[in-house]
C-alpha positions in Angstrom: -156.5 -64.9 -67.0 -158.6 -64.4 -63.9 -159.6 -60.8 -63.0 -161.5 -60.9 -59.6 -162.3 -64.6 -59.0 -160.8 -67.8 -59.4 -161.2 -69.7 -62.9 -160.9 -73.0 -63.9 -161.5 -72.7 -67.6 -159.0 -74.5 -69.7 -158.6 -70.8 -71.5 -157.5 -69.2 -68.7 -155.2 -71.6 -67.4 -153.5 -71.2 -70.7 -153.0 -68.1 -70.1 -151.8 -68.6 -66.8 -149.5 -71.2 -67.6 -148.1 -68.7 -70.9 -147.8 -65.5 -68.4 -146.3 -67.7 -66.0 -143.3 -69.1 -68.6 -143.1 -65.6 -69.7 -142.3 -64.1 -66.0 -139.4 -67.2 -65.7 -138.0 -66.2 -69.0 -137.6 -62.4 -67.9 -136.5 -63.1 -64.4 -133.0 -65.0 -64.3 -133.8 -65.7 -60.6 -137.1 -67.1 -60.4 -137.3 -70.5 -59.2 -140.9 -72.2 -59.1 -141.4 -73.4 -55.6 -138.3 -72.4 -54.4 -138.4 -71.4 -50.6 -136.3 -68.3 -50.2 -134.9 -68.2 -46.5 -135.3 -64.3 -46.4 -134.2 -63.9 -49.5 -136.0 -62.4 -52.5 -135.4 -61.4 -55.8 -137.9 -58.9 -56.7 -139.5 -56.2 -54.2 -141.9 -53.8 -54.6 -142.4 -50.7 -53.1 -145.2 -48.2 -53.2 -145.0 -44.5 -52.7 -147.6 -43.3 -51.0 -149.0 -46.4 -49.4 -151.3 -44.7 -47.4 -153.0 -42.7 -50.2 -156.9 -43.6 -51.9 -154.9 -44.7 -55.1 -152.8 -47.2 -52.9 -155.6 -49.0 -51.1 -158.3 -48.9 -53.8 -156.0 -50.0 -56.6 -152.3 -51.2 -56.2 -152.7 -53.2 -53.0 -155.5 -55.1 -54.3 -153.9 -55.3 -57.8 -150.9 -56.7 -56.4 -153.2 -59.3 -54.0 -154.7 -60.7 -57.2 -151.7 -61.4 -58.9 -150.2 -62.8 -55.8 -153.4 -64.8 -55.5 -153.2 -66.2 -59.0 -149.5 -67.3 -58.8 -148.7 -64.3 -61.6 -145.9 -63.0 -59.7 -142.4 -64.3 -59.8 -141.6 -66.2 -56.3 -140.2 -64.5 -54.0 -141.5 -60.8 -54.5 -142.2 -59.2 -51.1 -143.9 -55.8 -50.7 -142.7 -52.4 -48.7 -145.1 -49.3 -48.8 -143.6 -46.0 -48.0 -145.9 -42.6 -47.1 -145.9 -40.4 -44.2 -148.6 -41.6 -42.3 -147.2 -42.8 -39.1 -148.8 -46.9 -39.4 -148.3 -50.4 -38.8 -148.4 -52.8 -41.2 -151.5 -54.2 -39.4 -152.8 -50.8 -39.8 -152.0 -50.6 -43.7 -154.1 -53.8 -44.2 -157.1 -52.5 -42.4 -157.0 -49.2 -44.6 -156.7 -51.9 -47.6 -159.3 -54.7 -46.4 -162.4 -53.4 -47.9 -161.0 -53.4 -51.4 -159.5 -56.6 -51.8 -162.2 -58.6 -52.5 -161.2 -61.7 -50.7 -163.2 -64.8 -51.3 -164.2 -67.9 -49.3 -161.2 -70.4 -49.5 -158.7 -67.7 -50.0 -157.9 -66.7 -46.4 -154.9 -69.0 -46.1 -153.2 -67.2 -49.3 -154.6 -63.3 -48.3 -152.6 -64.1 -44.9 -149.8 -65.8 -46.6 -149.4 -62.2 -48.9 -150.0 -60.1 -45.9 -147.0 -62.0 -44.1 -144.9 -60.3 -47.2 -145.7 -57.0 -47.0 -144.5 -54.3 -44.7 -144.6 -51.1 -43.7 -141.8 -47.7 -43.6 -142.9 -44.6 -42.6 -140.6 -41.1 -43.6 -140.4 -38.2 -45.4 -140.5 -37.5 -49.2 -138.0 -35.2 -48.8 -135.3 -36.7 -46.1 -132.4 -38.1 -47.7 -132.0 -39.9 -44.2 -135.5 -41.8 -44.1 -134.5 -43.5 -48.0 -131.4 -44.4 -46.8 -132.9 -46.5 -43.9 -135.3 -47.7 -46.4 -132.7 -49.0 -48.7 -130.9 -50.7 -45.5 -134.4 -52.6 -44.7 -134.5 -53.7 -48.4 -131.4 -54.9 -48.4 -132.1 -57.6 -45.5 -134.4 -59.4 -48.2 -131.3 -59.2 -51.1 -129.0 -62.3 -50.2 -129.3 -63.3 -53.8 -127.5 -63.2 -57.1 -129.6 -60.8 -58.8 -132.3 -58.5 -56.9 -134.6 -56.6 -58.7 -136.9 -53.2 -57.2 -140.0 -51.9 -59.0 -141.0 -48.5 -57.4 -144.3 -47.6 -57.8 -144.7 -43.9 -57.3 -148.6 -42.9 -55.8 -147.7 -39.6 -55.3 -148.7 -35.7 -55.8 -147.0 -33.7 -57.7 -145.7 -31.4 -54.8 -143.2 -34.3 -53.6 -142.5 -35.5 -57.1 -139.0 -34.2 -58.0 -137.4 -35.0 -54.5 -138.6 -38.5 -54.6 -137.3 -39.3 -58.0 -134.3 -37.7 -56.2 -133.9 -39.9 -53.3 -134.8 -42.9 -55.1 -132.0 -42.4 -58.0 -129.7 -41.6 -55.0 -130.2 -43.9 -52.1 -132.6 -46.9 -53.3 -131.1 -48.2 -56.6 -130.6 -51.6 -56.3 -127.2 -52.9 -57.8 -127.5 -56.7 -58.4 -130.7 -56.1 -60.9 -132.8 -54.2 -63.2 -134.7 -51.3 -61.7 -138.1 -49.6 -63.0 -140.0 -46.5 -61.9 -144.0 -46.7 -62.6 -145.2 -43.0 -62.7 -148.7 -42.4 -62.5 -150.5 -39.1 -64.1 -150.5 -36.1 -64.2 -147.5 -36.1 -66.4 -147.4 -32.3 -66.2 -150.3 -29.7 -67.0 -149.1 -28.4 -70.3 -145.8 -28.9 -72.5 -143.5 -27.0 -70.8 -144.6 -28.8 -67.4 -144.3 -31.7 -69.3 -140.9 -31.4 -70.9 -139.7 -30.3 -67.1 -141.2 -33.0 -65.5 -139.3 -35.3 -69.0 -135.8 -33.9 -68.7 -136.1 -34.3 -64.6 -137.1 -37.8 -65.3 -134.5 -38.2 -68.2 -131.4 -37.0 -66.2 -132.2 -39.5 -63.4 -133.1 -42.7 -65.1 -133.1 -44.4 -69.1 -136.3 -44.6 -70.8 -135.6 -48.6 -70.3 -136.6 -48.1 -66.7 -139.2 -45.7 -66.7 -143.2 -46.9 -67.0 -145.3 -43.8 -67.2 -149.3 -45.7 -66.7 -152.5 -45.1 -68.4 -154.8 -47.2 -66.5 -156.9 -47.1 -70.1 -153.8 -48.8 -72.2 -154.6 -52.1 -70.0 -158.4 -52.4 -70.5 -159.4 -55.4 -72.8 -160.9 -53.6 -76.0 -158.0 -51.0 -76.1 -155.7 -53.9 -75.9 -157.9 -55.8 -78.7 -157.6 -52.6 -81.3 -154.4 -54.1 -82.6 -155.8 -57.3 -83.1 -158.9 -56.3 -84.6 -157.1 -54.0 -86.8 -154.3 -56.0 -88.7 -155.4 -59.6 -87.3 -158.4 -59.2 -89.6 -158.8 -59.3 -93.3 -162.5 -58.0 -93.6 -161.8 -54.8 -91.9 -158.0 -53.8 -93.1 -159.8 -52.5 -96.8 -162.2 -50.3 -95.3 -160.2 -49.0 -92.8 -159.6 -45.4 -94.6 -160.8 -42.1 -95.7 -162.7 -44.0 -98.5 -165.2 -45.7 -96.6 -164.9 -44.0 -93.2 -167.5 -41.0 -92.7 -166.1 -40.0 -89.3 -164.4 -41.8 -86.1 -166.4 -40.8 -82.5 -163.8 -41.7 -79.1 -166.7 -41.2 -75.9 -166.2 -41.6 -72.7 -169.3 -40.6 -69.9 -169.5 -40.7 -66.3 -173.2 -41.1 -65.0 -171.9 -38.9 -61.9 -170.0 -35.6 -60.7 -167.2 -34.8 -59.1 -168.6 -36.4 -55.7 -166.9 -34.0 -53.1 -163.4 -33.8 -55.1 -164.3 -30.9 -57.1 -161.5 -29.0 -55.5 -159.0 -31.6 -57.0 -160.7 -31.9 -60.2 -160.9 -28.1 -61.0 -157.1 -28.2 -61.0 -156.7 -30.0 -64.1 -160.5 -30.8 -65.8 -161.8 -32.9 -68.1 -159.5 -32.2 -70.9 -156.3 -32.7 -68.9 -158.3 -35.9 -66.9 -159.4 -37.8 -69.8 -159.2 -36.6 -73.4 -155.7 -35.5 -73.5 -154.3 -38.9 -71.9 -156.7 -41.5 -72.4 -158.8 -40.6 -75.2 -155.6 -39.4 -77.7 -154.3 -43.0 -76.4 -156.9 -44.9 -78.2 -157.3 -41.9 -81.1 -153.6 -43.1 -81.7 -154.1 -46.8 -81.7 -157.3 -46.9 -84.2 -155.4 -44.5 -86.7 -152.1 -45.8 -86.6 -149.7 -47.6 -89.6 -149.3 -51.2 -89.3 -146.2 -51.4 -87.1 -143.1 -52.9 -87.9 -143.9 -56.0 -85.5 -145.1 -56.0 -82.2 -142.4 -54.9 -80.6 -143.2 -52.0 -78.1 -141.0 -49.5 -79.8 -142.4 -50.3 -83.4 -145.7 -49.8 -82.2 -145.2 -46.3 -80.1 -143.4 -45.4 -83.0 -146.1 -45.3 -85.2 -148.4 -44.0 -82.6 -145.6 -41.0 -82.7 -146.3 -40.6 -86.6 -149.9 -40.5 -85.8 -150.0 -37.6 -82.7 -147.3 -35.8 -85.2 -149.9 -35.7 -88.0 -152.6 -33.9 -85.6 -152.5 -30.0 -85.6 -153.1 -28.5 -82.7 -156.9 -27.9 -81.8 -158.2 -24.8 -82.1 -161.4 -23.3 -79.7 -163.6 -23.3 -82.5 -163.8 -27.1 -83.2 -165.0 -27.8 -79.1 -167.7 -27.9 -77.3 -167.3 -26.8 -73.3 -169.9 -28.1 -70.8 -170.4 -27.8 -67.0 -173.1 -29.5 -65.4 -175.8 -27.8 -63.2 -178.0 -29.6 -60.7 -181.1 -31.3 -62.0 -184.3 -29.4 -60.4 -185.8 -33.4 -60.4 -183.2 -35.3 -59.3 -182.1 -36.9 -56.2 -179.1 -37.4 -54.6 -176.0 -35.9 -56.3 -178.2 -34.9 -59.2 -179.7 -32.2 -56.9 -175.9 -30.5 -56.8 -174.4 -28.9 -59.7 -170.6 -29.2 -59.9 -170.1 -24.9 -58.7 -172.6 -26.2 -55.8 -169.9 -28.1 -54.7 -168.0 -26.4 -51.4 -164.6 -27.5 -52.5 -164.9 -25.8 -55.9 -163.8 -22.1 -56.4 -166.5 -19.8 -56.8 -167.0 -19.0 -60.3 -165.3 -21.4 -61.5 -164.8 -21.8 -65.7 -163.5 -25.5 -65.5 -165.4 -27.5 -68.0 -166.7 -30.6 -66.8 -167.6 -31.7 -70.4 -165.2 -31.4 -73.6 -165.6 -32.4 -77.3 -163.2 -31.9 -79.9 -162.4 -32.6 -83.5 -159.3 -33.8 -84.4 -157.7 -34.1 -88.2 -154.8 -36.1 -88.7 -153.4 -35.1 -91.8 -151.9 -38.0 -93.6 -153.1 -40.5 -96.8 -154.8 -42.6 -95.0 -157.2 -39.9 -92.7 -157.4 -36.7 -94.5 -161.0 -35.3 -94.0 -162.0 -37.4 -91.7 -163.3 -36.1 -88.0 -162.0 -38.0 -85.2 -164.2 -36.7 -82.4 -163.2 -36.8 -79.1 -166.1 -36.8 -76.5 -165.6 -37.0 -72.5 -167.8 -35.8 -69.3 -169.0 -36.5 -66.0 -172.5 -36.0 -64.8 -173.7 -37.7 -68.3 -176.8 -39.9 -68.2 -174.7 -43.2 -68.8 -171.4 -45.4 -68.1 -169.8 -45.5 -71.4 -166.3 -45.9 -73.1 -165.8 -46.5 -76.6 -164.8 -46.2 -79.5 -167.5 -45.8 -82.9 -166.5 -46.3 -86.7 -169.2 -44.6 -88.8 -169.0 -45.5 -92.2 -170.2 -43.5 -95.3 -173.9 -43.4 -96.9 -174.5 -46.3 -98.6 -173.9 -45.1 -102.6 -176.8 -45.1 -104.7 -179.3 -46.3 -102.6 -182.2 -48.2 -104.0 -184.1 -47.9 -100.9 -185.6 -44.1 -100.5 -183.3 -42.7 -98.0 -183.9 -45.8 -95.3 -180.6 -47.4 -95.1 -178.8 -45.5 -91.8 -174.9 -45.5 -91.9 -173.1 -48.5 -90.5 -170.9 -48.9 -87.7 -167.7 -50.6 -85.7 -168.5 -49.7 -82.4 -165.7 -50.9 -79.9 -167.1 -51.2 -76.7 -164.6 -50.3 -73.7 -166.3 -50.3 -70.9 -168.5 -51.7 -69.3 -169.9 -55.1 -71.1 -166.6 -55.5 -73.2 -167.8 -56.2 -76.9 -167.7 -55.8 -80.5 -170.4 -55.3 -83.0 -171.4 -54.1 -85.7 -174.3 -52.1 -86.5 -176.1 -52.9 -90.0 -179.2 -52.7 -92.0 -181.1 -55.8 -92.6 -184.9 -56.8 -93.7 -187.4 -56.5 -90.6 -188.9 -60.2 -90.3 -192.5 -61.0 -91.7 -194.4 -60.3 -94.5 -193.5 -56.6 -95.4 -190.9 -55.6 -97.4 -189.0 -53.3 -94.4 -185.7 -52.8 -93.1 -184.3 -51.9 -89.6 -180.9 -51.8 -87.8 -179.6 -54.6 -86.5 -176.1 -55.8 -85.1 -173.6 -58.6 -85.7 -172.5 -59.4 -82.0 -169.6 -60.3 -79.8 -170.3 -59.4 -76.5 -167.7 -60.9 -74.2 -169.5 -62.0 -71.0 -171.5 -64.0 -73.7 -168.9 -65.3 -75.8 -166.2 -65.7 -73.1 -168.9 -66.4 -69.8 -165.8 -68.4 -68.5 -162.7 -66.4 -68.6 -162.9 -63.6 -65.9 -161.3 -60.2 -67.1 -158.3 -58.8 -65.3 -158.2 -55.2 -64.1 -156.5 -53.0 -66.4 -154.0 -52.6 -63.1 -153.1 -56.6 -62.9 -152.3 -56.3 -66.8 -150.2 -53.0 -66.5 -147.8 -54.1 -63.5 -147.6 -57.1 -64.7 -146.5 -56.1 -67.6 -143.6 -54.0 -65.6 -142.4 -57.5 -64.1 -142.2 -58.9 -67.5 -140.2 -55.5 -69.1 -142.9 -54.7 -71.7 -143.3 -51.1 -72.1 -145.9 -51.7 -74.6 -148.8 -50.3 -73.0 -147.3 -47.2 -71.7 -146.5 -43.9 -72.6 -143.3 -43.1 -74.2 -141.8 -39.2 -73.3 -142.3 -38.4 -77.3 -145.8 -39.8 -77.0 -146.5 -37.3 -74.2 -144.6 -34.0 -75.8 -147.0 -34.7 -78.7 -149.9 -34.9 -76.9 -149.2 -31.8 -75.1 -148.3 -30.1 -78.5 -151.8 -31.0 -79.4 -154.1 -29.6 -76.4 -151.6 -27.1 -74.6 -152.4 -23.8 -77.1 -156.6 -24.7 -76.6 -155.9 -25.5 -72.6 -153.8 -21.6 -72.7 -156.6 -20.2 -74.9 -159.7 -21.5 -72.3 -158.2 -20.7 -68.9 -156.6 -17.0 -70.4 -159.4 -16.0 -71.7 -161.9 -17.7 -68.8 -163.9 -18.9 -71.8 -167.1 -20.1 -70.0 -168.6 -23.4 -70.5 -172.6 -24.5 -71.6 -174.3 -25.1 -69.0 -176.2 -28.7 -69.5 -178.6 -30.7 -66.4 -176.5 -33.4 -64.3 -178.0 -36.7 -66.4 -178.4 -35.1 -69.3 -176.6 -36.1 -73.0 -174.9 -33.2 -72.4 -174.5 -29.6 -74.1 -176.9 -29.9 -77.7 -174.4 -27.3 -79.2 -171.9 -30.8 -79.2 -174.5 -32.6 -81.5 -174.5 -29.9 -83.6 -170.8 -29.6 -84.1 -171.1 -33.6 -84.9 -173.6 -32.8 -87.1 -171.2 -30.6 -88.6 -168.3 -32.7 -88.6 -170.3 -35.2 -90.9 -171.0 -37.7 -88.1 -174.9 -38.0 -88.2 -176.7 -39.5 -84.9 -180.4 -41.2 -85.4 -181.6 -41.7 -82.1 -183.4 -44.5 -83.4 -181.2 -47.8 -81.9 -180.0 -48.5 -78.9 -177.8 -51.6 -78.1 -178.9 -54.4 -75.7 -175.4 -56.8 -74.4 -176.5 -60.2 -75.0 -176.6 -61.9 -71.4 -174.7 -64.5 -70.7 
């Protein structure tokens, strides 16, 4: 599959050609190289077209997999917002992200030619209506199909959903919604936001997205769990010392404080995308793959969880750094569009306990900031000492570390004899580093897999309503707890590791770090 660039490889047009016969299979009216005549069977339309999330991500999603010939023929594109714009004037707010390549002008002029532009309220039963009417012009077919794609705040939520069910259901096709977080702030948000949802449309239809559920390594955690042999014995309480999630951000809130101190870390990444891939390491072995066999034992897992108490986290907001430059120089209550005083923890970690056969006593820690001193997501397996060690307390634990993002890989950290003469041992790693390995496939964006995924009807990376109440279950007492209580956060220097009290609480959790390796990607 091709992510950002064109590719040749006979691997990736594989892939294309499977993804491709997959798309016919799911769309009755898809005809390869069919010309339309101003009919098509598929249109997309964005909510909130003229929004950062729209021209940074969805637009140039959807230009990709237009690029690449992913898309069934005969999809055309209609962004909705406020913003009184052209379709000329849409592009020109997109342009900069699409990442347009020599040779491809023809085809970026070619998608353009499909896309337009409506402008109306999110609350005028009057403006869908007209919408619907426009859409129409493009459905002279047997079967039409609408995907809605809903870039939208919260404040204009429950009246879109509204209008939508009311005036812009198509009725010769299948219809699905694609909601984007923040599904709610807490559970009873949550289950509002749910039953809203669940009165207007079938769980069939409705795609809620975790950008994280499409990135490679997250999609790789079933494979590597129950597609291997050497890993399947291990993969318990026996063997496993302790289970860290991380995920760091090298910089701040970057003039978006204001938004950010609505919902914080917890709510921005540990309760969605972190629990996402807490789920997926500790999960049964599914049914099949199936989507609903596998949420349903993600379900089993979040069920097992208590709910996290204040004691087992660490809170952490960064200051400015009194020798750094740029940013660094600003701590995040430095920033004008963040409330004075503000408690809002830029930094979480937490222990989780999922009490069940396979997991009891083991920590699964769950570590997310901004302002860190690196770009990192993944996932680490630290294995128990090494029993009756032979070798005076040398030997360090070994690990599965899952590397999300960036440089996809997967390796293993080990001990093994230092080369030459002596008789010494160091860590060392057995290796897969993907832009090694795999130099000539090109990743897609966790965005191309997701929405194409929504063409093709798999709901298997996204969140289930049951998924969600559980996850809320999980965080909403702690999240009640902080902001009642104002609970103020450790203070820790913007490019820093973080708060030290969170080592110690790993320390204390029987997860032990060494400080004493440091992985290098292979280069390609």
């Amino acid at each position: 599959m091709t992510g950002h660039g064109s590719d040749s490889s006979n691997t990736t047009e594989e892939a294309l050609k499977l993804i491709r016969r997959s798309l016919k299979s799911n769309s009755m009216d898809r005809v390869e190289g069919a010309h339309f005549d101003g009919s098509y069977p598929h249109v997309f339309i964005t909510f909130g077209a003229s929004g950062d999330l729209a021209k940074k991500k969805i637009y140039p999603t959807l230009w990709w997999l237009f690029r690449d010939n992913l898309l069934p023929t005969g999809t055309i594109f209609y962004g909705y917002a406020r913003s009184k714009l052209t379709t000329a004037e849409l592009r020109a707010k997109c342009d900069p992200y699409m990442q347009v390549k020599s040779g491809e002008q023809a085809r970026y002029e070619e998608f353009w030619r499909l896309n337009y532009y409506f402008a109306g309220g999110y609350d005028s039963r009057r403006d869908f209506e007209l919408l619907n009417q426009e859409i129409k012009k493009f459905e002279n077919v047997p079967h039409a199909n609408r995907l809605f794609y809903l870039a939208l705040p919260p404040s204009v939520f429950d009246s879109v959903t509204e209008l939508i069910k009311a005036t812009c259901m198509g009725e010769k096709g299948w219809n699905r919604v694609i909601i984007e977080k923040p599904f709610g702030k807490d559970a009873d948000s949550s289950k509002k936001l749910s039953d809203h949802l669940g009165k207007l449309f079938s769980e069939e239809q409705l795609y809620r997205i975790d950008h994280y559920l499409g990135k490679e390594m997250v999609q790789n955690l079933m494979t590597i769990r129950f597609g291997n042999k050497i890993f399947s014995p291990t993969w318990n309480r026996e063997n496993i010392a302790a289970v860290m999630i991380t995920f760091k951000e090298p910089f701040g809130t970057g003039g978006r404080g204001g938004y950010f101190d609505e919902f914080g870390i917890i709510r921005d990444v540990m309760q969605n995308h972190l629990l996402q891939i807490l789920s997926l390491v500790a999960m049964e072995k599914p049914a099949s793959c199936h989507p609903d066999d596998i949420r349903n034992e993600k379900v089993k897992v979040l069920k097992s969880i208590d709910n996290i108490k204040l004691e087992d986290t660490v809170l952490g907001q960064y200051v400015a750094d009194p020798n750094g430059e740029g940013e660094a120089k600003m701590g995040y209550r430095d920033d004008p569009t963040v409330p004075a005083g503000s408690t809002t923890p830029t930094y979480a970690l937490a222990v989780l306990r999922i009490n069940n056969e396979r997991w009891d006593g083991v920590p699964f820690i769950l570590r997310c900031g901004k302002a860190l001193n690196e770009r990192k997501a993944e996932v680490r397996i630290q294995y128990h000492d090494v029993p009756g060690d032979i070798f005076e307390g040398k030997p360090k634990r070994n690990e599965l570390v899952i590397r999300v993002q960036p440089g996809e890989a997967l390796y293993v950290k080990m001990m093994t004899k230092s080369p030459g003469i002596t008789f010494d041992m160091e860590e060392t790693e057995l290796d897969l580093t993907y832009g090694c390995r795999y130099k000539e496939v090109k990743l897609p964006d966790a965005y191309e897999r997701l929405i194409l995924d929504v063409f093709c009807g798999s709901q298997m990376h996204f969140v289930r309503s049951d998924e969600l109440e559980e996850a809320w279950r999980i965080f909403t007492p702690l999240l009640h707890e902080i902001e009642s209580k104002q609970v103020p956060p450790i203070p820790y220097v913007y490019g820093s590791r973080g708060p030290k009290e969170a080592n110690e609480k790993c320390t204390e959790n029987n997860f032990k770090y060494y400080g004493s390796y440091k992985w290098k990607p292979k280069q390609p």
